[in-house]
N, C-alpha and C positions, 0 to 999 in steps of 0.2 A: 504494500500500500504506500506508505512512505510521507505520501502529502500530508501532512498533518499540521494543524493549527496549533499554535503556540502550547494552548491549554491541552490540547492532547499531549504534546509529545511530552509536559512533564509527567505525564502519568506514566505513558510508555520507559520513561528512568527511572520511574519508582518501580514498577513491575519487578518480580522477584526478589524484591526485596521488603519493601512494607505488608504489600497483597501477600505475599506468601505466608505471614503471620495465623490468616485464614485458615480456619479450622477444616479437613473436609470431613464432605457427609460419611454416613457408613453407605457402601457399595453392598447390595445384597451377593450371597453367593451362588445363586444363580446367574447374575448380570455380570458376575466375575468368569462364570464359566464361559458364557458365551461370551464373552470380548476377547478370551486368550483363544476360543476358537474360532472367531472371526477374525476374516484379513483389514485390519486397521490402516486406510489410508488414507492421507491429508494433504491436495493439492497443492498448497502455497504455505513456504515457511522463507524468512527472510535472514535463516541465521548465517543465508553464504556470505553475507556483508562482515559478521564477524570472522566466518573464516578466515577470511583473505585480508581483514585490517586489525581485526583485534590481537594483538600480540600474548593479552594474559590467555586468551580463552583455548583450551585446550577440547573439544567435542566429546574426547573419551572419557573425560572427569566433570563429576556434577558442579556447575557452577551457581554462586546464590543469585547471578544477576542473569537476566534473560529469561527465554522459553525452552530451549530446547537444548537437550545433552545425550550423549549415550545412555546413560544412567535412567535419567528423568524417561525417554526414552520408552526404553523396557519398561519402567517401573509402569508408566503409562500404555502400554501394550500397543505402543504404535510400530506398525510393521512398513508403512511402506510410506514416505517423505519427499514431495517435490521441491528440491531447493531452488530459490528463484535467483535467476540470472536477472538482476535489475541493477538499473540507475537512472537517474534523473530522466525526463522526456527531453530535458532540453540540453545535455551532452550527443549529439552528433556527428556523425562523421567518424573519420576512422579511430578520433578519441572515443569514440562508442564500441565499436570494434574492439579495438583494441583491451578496452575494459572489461568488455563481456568476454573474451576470451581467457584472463588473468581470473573471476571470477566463474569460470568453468573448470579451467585448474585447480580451482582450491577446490572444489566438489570432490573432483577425481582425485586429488592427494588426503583429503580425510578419507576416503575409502580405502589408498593406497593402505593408509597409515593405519586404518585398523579392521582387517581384513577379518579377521574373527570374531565383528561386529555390523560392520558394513559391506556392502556389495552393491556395485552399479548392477542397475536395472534400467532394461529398453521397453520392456513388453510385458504385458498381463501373466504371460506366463516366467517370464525371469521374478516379479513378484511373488506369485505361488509359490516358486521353486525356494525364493530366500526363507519364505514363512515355513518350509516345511523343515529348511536347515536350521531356523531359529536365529537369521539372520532377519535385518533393519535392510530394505533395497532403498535405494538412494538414488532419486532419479532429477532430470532438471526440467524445470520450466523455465521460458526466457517471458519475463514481467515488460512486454514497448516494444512495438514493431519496427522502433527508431534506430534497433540497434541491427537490423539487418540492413543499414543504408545504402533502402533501396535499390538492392540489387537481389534477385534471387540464388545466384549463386552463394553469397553470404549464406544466405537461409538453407541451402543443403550441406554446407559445411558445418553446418551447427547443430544440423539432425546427423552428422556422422560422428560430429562430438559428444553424443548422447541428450541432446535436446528434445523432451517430448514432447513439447507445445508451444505456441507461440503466442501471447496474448498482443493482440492489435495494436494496443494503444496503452500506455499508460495516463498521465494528470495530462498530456499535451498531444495535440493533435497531430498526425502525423502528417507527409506530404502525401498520404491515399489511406488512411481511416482519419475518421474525428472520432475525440475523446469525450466521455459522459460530462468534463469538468476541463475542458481546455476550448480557444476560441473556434467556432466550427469553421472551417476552410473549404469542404471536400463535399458538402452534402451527402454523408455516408461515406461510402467505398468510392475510391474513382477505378476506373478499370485498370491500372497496376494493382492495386488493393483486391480486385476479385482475381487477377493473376493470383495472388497470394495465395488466399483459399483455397485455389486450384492445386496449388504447387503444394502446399500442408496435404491437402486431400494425395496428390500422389506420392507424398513421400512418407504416407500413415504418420504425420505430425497430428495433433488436437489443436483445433480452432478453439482460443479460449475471449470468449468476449466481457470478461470483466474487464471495466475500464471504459468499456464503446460506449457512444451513444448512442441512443436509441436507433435513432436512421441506421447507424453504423452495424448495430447487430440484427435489425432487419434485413439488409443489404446484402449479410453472409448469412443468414440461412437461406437466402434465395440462389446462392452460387454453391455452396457445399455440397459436396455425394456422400457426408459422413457426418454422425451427429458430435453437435460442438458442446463445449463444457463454460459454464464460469466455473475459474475455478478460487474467487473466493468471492461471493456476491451473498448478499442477503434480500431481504422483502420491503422491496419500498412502501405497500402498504403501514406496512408496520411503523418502518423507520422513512418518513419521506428524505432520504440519501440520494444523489443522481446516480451515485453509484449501485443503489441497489436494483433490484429489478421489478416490473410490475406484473399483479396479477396478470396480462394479457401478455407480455412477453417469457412468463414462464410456463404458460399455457403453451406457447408456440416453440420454445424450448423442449417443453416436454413430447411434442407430437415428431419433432425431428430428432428424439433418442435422445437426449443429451440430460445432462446433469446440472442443477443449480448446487455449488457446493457451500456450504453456509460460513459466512466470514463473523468471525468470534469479536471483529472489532467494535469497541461501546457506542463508538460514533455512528456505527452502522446496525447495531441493535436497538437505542434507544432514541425514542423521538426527544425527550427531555435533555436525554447528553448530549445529543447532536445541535440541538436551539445553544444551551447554557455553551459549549464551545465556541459557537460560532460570535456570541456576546460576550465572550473572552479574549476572540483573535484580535481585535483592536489592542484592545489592554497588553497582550502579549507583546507586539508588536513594538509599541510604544515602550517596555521596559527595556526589551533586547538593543533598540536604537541609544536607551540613554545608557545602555552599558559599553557599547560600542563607543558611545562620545566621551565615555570618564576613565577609559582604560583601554587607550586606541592603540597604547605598545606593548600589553602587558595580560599575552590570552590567560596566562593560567588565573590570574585573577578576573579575566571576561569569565572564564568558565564555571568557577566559584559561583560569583555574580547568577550568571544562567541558570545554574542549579539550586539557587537559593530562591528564582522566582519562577520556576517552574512547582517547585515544590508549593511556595504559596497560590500558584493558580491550579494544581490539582487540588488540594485541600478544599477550595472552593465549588468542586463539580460534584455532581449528583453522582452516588453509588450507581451501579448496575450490577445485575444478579447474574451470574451466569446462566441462569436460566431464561435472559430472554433466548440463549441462543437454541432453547427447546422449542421457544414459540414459534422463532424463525425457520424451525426447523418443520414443524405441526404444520404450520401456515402451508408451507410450500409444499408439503405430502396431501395435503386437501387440496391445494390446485393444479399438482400435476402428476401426482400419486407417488406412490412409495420408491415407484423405479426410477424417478429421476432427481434425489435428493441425495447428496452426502457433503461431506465435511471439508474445508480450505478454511482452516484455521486464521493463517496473519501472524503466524504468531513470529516473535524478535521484529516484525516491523508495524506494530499497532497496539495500542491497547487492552488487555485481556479484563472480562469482568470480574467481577470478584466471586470465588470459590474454584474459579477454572485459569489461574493465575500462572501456568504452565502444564505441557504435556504431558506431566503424570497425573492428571486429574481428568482425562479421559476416560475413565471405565464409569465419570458419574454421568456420564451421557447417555452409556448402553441402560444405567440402571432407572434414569431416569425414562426414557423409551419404553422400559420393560412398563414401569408403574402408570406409565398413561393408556397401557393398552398395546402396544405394535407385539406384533407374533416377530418371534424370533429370528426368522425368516427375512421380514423386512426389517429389523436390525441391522441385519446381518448385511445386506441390500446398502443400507444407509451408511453404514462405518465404513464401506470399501466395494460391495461388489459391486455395483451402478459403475463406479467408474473403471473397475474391471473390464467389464464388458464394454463399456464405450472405446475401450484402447483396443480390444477385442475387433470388433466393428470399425474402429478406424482403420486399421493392420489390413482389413478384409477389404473393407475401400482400395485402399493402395493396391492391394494385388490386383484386382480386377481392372483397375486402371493401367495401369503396368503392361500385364497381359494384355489388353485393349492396342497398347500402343505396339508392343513387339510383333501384331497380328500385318 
């Protein structure tokens, strides 16, 4: 996610460390059974940013600051992690290139580095294959279609790097998608941009439209032969976010195979958090400027400063439960049914609500699930197999097309 308002992001620095304080529920032990035998996966996680700049942060050792770790991990029984190849919408050019290259590195050297924990994964079935070793697959999504600039050859080089999706757009518009939150240019896809979809579709990439806007994810389900994913979007109903998605486009999501996968972030869960941030972002703004003008040579006390008035602008924000990310989840199983909902957490690039304050607090989802009623079945569906099978169906796309062209 990344774009965040002043008031978000001080939360995002407290995360794991204050929120962890949080007591969690007791998990039943049935909802323990099935979470350790369901395939646990989570579209978008933002921790490849520490990989590749954080110098303390080690993956194989549990850390207090952040979301995710080896440890945290397992404890939270997630089996299968898309780390996101992101940066900024408005780094382009071969400094884009070039960056997302250095941050697909780091992906493939934490697996390097702990092989009896991790393992690259391409495919639904390299997935299965990890969960049955009692391995973590470790797979990438690229976050901004900015960073293939424009060129599609870029774009097959980065699916032979292990890239298994592409999301269009990030906060900025690109030169052939517009963004859900950047100035629209393009009126949707321009025909390089449906090139795109094309070329995703024959190279079994996932078309991921969190981030588009509306036009934009219209645009690509009318050029796709394969069903596309958000992979971390929640319900605009709920939370009117641009970023989330609306009853009528999950509807139309849901008729083209594809999956809404529910994004755990506060601002995109609660209607309340999302108003009170946005009536912060001035206030933010305005402190960051006058720390900037009182300590214009001297970061380490700018950064002091920062974190002293982040902390007082979280302080100020309305709680959120981690359970609206149940409702988010309820919501979108009533409108486009059990098979097209699962989970893209945000997590190390967004705020997490309180009780689900990192990835070892995932099994209170299954348990919660169980308690409203879903059959074990569509659990099982929602934690991982939905998007299973869309990568399943993509792969199957490409071949046909493949085959189509060598005829």
């Amino acid at each position: 996610m990344r774009n965040l308002s002043y008031g978000v992001m001080g939360v995002v620095l407290l995360a794991g460390s204050a929120m962890l304080a949080t007591q969690a529920e007791e998990v039943s032990a049935r909802a323990q059974k099935l979470h350790k035998r369901a395939i646990v996966v989570d579209t978008h996680d933002d921790t490849t940013l520490r990989l590749l700049s954080d110098k303390e942060f080690d993956i194989a050792r549990r850390d207090t600051r952040g979301h995710v770790d080896i440890p945290r991990m397992r404890e939270g029984g997630l089996d299968a992690l898309f780390f996101s190849i992101y940066m900024s919408g408005n780094v382009t050019g071969p400094e884009a290139v070039k960056r997302s290259l250095r941050l697909i590195d780091s992906v493939r050297e934490a697996v390097r580095k702990n092989p009896n924990d991790l393992v690259l994964a391409a495919t639904a079935a390299d997935i299965r294959r990890a969960h049955k070793q009692g391995k973590i697959a470790a797979l990438m999504g690229m976050e901004g279609g900015h960073m293939i600039d424009d060129d599609l050859g870029m774009l097959r080089m980065y699916a032979a790097l292990g890239v298994r999706y592409l999301t269009l757009t990030h906060g900025v518009s690109t030169n052939w998608a517009d963004s859900s939150t950047g100035q629209p240019k393009n009126n949707g896809l321009t025909e390089f941009g449906k090139d795109v979809i094309r070329e995703l579709n024959r190279l079994g990439l996932m078309v991921d439209i969190s981030h588009v806007s509306d036009k934009t994810f219209y645009d690509a389900l009318q050029v796709t032969r394969a069903p596309v994913i958000a992979s971390h979007s929640s319900c605009r109903t709920i939370c009117n976010a641009p970023r989330n998605m609306t009853d009528d486009m999950i509807r139309a999501l849901a008729k083209n195979g594809g999956v809404i996968q529910i994004n755990y972030h506060t601002g995109f869960l609660s209607q309340e958090y999302a108003d009170a941030s946005a009536a912060r972002r001035s206030e933010g703004q305005a402190k960051m400027a006058e720390i900037q003008k009182q300590f214009p040579n001297d970061p380490d006390r700018q950064r002091l400063e920062r974190e002293r008035v982040f902390q007082e602008l979280a302080a100020k924000m309305p709680k959120v439960s981690w359970e609206k990310i149940i409702e988010h989840i309820d919501h979108a199983v009533k409108v486009a049914g059990a098979d097209h909902v699962g989970l893209g957490s945000d997590f190390d690039g967004a705020t997490m609500p309180e009780g689900l304050e990192d990835c070892s607090k995932l099994p209170k989802i299954t348990d919660a699930l169980l308690k409203k009623g879903y059959s074990e079945r569509d659990v099982e569906k929602i934690l991982g197999g939905n998007l299973l099978r869309v990568m399943e169906q993509v792969v199957r796309v490409s071949r046909e097309m493949n085959a189509t062209k060598t005829k």
